[in-house]
PyMOL commands that place a pseudoatom at each C-alpha (Angstrom):
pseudoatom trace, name=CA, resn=UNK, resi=1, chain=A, elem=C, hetatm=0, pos=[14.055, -0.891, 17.451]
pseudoatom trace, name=CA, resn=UNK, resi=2, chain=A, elem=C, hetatm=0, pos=[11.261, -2.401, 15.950]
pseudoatom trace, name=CA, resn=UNK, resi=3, chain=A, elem=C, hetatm=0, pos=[9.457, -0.587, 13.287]
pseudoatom trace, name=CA, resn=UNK, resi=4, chain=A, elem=C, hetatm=0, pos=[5.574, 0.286, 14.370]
pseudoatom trace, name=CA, resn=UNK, resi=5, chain=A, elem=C, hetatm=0, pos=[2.943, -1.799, 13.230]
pseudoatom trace, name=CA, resn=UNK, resi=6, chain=A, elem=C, hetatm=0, pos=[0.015, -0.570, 11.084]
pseudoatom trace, name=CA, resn=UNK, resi=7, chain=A, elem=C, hetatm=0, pos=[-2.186, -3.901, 11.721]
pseudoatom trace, name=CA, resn=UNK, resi=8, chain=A, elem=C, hetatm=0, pos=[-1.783, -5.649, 14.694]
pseudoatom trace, name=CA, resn=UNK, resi=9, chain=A, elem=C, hetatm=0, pos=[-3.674, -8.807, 16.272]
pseudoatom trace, name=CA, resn=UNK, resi=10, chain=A, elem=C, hetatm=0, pos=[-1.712, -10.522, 19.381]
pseudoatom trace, name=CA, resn=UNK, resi=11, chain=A, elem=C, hetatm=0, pos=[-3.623, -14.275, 18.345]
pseudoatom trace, name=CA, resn=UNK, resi=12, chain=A, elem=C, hetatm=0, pos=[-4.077, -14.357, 22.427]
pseudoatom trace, name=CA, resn=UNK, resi=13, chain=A, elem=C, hetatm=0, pos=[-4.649, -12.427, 25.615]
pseudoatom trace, name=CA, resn=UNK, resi=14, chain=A, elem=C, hetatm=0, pos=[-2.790, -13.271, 29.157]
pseudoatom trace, name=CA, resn=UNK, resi=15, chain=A, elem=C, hetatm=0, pos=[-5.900, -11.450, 31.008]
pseudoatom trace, name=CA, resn=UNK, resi=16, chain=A, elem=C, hetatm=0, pos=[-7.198, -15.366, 29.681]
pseudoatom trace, name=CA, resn=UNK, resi=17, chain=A, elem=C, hetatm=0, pos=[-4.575, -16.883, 32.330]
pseudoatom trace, name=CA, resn=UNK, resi=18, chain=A, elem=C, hetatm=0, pos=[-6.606, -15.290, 35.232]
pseudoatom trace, name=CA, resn=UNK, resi=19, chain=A, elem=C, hetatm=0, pos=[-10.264, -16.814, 34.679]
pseudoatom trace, name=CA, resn=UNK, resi=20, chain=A, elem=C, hetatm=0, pos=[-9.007, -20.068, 36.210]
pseudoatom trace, name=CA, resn=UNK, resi=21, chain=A, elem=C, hetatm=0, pos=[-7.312, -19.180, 39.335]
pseudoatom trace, name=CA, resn=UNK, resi=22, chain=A, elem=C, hetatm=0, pos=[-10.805, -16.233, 39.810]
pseudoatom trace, name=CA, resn=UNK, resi=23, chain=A, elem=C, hetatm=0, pos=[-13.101, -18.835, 39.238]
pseudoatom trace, name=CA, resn=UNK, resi=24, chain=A, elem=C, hetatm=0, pos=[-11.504, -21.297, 42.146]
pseudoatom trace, name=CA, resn=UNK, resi=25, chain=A, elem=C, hetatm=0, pos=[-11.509, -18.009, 44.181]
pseudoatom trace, name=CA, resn=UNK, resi=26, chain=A, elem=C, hetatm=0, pos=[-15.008, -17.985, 43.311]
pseudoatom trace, name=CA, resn=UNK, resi=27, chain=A, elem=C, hetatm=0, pos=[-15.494, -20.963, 44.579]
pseudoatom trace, name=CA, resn=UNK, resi=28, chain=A, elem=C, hetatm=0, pos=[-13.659, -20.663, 47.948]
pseudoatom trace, name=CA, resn=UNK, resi=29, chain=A, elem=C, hetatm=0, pos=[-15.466, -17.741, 48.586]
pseudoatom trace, name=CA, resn=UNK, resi=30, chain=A, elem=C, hetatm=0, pos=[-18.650, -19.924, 48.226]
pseudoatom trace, name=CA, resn=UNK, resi=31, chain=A, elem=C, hetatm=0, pos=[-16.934, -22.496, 50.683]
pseudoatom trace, name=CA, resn=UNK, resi=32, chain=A, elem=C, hetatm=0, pos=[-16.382, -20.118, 53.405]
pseudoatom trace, name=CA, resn=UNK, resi=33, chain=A, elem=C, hetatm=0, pos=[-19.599, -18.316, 53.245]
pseudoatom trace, name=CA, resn=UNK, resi=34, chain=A, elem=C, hetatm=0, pos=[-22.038, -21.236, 53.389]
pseudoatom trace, name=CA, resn=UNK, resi=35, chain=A, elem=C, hetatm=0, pos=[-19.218, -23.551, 55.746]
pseudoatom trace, name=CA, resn=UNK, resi=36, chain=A, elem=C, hetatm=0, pos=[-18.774, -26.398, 53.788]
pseudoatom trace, name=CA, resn=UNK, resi=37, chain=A, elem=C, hetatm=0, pos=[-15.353, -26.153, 54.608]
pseudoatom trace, name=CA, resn=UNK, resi=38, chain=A, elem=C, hetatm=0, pos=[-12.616, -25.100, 52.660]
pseudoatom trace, name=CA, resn=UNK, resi=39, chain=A, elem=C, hetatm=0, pos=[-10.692, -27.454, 50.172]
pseudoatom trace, name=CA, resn=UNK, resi=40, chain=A, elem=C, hetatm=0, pos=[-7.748, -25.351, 50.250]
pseudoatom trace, name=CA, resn=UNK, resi=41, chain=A, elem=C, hetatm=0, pos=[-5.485, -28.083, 48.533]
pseudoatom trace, name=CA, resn=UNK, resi=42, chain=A, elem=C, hetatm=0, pos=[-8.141, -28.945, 45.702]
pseudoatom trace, name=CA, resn=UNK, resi=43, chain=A, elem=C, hetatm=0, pos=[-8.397, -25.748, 44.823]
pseudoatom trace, name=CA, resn=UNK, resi=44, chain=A, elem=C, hetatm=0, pos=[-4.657, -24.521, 44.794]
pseudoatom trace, name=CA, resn=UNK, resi=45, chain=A, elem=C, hetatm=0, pos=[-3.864, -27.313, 42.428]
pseudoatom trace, name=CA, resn=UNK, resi=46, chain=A, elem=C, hetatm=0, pos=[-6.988, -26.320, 40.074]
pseudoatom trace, name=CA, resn=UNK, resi=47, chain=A, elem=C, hetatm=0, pos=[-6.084, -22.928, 39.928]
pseudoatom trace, name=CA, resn=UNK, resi=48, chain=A, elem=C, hetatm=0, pos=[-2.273, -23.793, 39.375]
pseudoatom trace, name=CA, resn=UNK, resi=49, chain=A, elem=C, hetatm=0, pos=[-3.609, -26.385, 36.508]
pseudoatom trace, name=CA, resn=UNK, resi=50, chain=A, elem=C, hetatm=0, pos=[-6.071, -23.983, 35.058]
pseudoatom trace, name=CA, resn=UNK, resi=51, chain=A, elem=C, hetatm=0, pos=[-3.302, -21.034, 34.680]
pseudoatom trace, name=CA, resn=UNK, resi=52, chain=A, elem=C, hetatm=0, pos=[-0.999, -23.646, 33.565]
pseudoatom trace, name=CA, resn=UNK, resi=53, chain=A, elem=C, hetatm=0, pos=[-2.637, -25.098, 30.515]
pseudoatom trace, name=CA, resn=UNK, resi=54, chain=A, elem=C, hetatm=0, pos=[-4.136, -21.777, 29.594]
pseudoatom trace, name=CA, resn=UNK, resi=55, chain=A, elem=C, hetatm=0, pos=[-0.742, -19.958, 29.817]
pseudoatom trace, name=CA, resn=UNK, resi=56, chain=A, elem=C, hetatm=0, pos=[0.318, -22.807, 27.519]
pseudoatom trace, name=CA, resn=UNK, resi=57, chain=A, elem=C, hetatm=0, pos=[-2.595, -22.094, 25.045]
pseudoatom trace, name=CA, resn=UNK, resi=58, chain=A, elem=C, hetatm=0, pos=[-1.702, -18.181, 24.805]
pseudoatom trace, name=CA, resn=UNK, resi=59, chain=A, elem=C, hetatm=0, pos=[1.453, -18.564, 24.331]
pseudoatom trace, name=CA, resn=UNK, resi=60, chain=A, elem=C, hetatm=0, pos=[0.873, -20.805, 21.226]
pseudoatom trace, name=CA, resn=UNK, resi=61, chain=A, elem=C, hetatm=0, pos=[-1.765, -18.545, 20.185]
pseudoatom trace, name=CA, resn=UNK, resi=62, chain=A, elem=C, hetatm=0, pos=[0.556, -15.519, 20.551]
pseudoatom trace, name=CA, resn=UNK, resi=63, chain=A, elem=C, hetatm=0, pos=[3.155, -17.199, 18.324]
pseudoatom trace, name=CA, resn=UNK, resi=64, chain=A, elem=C, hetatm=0, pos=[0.967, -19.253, 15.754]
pseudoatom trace, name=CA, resn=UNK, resi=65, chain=A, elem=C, hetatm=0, pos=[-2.126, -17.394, 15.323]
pseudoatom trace, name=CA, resn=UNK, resi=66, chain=A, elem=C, hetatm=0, pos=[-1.024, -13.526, 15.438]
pseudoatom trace, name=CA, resn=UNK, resi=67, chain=A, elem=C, hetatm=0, pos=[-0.619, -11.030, 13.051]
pseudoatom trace, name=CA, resn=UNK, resi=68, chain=A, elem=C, hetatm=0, pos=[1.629, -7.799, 11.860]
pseudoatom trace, name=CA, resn=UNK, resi=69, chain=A, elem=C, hetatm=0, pos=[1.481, -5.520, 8.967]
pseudoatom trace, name=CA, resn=UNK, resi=70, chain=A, elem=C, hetatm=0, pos=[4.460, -3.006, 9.177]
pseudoatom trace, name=CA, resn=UNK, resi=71, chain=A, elem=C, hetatm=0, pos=[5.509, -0.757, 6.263]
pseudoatom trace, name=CA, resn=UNK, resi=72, chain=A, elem=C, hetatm=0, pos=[7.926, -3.064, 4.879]
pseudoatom trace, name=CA, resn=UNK, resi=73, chain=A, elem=C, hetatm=0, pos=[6.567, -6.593, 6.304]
pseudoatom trace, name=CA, resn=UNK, resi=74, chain=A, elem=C, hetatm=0, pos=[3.443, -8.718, 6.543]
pseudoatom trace, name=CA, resn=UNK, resi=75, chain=A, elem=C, hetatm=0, pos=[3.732, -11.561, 9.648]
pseudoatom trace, name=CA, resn=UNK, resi=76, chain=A, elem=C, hetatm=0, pos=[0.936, -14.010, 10.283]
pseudoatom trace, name=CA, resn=UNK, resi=77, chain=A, elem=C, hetatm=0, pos=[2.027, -16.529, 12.667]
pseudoatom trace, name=CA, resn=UNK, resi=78, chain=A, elem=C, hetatm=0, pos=[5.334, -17.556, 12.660]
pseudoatom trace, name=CA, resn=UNK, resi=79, chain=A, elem=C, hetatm=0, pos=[6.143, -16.888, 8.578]
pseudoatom trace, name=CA, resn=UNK, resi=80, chain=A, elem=C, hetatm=0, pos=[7.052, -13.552, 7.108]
pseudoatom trace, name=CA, resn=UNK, resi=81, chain=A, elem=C, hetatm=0, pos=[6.774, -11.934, 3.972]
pseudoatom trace, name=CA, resn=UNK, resi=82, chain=A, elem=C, hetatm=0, pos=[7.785, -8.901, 2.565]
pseudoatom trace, name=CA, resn=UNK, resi=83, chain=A, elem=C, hetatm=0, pos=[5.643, -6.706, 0.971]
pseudoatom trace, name=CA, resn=UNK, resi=84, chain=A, elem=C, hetatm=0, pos=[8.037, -5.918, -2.171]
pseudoatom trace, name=CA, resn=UNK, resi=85, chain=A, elem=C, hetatm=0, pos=[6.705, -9.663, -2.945]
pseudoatom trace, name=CA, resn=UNK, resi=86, chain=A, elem=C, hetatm=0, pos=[3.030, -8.570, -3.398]
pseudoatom trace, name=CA, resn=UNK, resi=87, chain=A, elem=C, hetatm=0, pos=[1.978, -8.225, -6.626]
pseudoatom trace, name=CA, resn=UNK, resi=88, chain=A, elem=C, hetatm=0, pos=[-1.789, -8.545, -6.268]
pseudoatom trace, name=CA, resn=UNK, resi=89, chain=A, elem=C, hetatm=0, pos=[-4.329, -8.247, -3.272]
pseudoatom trace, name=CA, resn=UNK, resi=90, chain=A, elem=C, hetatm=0, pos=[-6.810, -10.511, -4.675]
pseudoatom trace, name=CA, resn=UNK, resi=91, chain=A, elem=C, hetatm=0, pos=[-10.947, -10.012, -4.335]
pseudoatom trace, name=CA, resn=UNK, resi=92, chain=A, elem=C, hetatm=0, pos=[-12.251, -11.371, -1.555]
pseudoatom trace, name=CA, resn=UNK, resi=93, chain=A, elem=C, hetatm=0, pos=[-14.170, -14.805, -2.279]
pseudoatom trace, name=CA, resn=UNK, resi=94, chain=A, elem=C, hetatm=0, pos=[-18.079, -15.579, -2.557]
pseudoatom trace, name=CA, resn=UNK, resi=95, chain=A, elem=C, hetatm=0, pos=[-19.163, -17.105, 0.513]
pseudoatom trace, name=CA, resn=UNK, resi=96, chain=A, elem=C, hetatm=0, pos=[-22.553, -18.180, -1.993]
pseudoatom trace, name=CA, resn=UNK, resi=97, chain=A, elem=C, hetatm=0, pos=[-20.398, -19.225, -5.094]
pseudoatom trace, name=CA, resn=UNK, resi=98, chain=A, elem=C, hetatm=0, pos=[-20.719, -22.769, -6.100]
pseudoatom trace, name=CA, resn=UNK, resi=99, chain=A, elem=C, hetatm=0, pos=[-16.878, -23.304, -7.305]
pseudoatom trace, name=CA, resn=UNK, resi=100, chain=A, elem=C, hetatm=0, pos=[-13.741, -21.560, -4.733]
pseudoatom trace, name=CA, resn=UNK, resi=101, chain=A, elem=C, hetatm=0, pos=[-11.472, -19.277, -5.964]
pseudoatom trace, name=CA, resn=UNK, resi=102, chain=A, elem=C, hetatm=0, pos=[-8.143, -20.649, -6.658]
pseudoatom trace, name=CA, resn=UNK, resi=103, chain=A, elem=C, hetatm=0, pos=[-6.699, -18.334, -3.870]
pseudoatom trace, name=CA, resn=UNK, resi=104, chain=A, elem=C, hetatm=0, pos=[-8.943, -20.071, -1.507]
pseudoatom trace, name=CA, resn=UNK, resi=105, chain=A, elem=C, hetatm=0, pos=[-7.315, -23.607, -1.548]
pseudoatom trace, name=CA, resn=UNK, resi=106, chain=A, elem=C, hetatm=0, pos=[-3.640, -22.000, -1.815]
pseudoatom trace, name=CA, resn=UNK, resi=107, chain=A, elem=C, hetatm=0, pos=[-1.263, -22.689, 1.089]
pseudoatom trace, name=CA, resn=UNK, resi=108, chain=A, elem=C, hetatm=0, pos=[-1.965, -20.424, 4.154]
pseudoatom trace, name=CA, resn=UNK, resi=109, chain=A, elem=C, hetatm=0, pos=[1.289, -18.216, 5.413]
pseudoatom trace, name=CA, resn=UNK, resi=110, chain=A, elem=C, hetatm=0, pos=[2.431, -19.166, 8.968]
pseudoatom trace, name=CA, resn=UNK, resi=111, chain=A, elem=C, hetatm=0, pos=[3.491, -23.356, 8.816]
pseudoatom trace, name=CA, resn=UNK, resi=112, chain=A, elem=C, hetatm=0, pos=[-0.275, -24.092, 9.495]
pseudoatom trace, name=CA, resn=UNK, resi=113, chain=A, elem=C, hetatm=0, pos=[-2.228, -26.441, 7.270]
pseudoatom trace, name=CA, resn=UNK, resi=114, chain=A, elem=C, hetatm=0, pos=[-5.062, -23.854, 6.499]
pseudoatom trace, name=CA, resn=UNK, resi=115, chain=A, elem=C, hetatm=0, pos=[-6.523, -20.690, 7.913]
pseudoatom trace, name=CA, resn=UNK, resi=116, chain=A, elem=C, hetatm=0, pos=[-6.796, -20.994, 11.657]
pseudoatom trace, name=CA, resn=UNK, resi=117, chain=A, elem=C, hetatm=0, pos=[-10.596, -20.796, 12.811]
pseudoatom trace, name=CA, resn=UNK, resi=118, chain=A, elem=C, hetatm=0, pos=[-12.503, -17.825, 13.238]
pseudoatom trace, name=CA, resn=UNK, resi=119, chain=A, elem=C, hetatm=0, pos=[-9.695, -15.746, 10.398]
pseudoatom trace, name=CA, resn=UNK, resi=120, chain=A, elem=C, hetatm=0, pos=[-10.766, -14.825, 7.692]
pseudoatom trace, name=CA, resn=UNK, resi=121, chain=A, elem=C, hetatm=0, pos=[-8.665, -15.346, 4.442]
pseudoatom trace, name=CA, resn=UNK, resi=122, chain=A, elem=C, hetatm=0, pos=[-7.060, -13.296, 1.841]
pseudoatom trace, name=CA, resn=UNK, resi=123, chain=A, elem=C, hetatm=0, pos=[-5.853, -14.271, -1.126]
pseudoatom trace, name=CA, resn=UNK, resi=124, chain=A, elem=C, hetatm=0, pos=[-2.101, -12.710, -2.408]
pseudoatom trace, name=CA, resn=UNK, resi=125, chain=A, elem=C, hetatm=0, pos=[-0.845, -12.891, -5.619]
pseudoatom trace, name=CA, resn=UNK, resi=126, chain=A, elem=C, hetatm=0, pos=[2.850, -13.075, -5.244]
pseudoatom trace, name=CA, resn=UNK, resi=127, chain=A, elem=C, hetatm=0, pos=[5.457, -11.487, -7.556]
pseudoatom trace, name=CA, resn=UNK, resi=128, chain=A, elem=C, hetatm=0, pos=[7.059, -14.699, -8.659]
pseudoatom trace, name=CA, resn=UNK, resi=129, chain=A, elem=C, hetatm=0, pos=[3.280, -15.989, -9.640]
pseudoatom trace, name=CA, resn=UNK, resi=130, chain=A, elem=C, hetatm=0, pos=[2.673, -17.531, -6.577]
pseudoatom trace, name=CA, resn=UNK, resi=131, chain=A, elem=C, hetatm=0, pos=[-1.002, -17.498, -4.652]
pseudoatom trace, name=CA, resn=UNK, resi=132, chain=A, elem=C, hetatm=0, pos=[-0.722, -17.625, -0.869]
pseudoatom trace, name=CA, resn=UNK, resi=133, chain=A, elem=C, hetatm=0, pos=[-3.821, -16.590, 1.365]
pseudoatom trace, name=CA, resn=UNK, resi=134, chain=A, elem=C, hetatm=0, pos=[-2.607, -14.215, 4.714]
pseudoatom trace, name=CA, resn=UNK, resi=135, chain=A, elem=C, hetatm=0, pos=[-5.618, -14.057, 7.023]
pseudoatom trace, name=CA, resn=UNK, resi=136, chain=A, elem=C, hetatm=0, pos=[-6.523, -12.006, 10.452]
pseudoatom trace, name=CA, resn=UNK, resi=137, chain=A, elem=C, hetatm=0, pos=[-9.920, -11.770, 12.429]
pseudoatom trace, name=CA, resn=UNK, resi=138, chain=A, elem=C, hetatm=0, pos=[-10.473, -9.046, 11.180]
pseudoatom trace, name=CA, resn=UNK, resi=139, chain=A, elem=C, hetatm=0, pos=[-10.141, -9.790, 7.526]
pseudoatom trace, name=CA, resn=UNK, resi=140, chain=A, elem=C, hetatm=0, pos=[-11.580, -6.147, 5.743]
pseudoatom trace, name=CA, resn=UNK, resi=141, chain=A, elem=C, hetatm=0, pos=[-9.246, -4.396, 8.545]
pseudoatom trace, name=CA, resn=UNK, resi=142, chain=A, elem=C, hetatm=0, pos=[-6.056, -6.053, 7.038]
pseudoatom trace, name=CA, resn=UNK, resi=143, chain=A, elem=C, hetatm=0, pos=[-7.169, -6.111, 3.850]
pseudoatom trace, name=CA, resn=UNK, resi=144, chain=A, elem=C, hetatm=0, pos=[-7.884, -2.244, 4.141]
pseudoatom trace, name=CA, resn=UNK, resi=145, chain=A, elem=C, hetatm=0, pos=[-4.310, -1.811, 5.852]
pseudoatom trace, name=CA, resn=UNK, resi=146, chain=A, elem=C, hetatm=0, pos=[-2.839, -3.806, 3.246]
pseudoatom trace, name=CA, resn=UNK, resi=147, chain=A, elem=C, hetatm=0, pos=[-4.426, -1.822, 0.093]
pseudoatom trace, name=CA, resn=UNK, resi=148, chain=A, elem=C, hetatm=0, pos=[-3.034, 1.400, 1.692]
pseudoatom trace, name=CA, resn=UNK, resi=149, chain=A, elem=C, hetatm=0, pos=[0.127, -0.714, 2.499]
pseudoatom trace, name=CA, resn=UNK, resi=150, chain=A, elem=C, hetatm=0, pos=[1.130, -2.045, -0.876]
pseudoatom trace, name=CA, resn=UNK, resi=151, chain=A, elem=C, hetatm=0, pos=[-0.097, 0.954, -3.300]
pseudoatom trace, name=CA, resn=UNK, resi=152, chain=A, elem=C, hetatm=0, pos=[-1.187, -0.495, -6.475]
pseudoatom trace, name=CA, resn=UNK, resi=153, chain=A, elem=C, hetatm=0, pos=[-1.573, -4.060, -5.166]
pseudoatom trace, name=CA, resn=UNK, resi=154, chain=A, elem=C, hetatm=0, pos=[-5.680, -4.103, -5.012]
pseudoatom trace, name=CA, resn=UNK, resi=155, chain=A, elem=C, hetatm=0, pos=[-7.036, -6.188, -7.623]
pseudoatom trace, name=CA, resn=UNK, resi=156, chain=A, elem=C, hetatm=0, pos=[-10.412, -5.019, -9.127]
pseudoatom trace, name=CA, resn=UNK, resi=157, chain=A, elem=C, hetatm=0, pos=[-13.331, -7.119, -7.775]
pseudoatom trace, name=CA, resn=UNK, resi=158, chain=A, elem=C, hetatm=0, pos=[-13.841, -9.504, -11.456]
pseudoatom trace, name=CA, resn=UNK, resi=159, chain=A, elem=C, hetatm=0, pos=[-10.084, -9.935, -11.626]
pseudoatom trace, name=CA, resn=UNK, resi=160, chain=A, elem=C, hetatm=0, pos=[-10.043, -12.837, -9.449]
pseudoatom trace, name=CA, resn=UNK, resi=161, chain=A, elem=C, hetatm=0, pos=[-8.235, -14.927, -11.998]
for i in range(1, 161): cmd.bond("trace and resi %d" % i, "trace and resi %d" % (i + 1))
show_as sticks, trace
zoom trace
């Protein structure tokens, strides 16, 4: 069984998979009320398509851009870490500040190249030295769950390092 999570963000939601196939429904409804006859064909294919591609895009969302704190594990996207290996939840960085904190060009946990858009980063120092940056969409949420997850771990705000 899996263990419960205390931060959880899915990276995608199927309800997405629907707006194509309701918006060609849309549509035929619009054909049949004002008889400019139906394109029953057109529309079957561009509601198939539509679900298709978008199915494709949550599923890849749901793997590579999601997120779970448990009590023993941290997961964001498709790399996990275990909380024993946090040594140091580091401040969060200056959006105004002329020069980045070093936690902000560190590699980004889950095989991406970076941060995926619209997360917000968060800078870990690891217990073997190491600086990786988790992130979520709701950055001060997992920070918060992480603080009460890994006692100890928050850094003071000027000990960015």
């Amino acid at each position: 069984m899996a263990e419960p999570a205390v931060f959880a963000e899915p990276g995608g939601s199927w309800r997405l998979v629907a707006v194509g196939p309701v918006l060609c429904l849309v549509v035929l409804i619009g054909d049949l009320f004002f008889g400019a006859g139906v394109h029953w064909l057109a529309l079957t294919v561009c509601a198939a398509l539509l679900a298709g591609l978008v199915a494709l895009q949550v599923a890849a969302a749901r793997q590579h851009a999601s997120v779970t704190l448990t009590d023993t594990d941290l997961r964001c996207g498709t790399e996990t870490l275990a909380l024993a290996e946090i040594e140091e939840i580091l401040p969060a960085g200056d959006p105004f500040a002329a020069d980045l904190e070093p936690w902000e060009t560190a590699r980004a946990l889950g095989e991406l190249s970076g941060v995926p858009k619209r997360r917000t980063g968060i800078g870990l120092r690891l217990r073997d030295g190491g600086i990786v940056r988790a992130w979520a969409r709701d950055g001060d949420g997992l920070r918060a769950a992480l603080e009460r997850a890994v006692p100890g771990a928050a850094a003071d705000e000027g000990s960015g390092r």
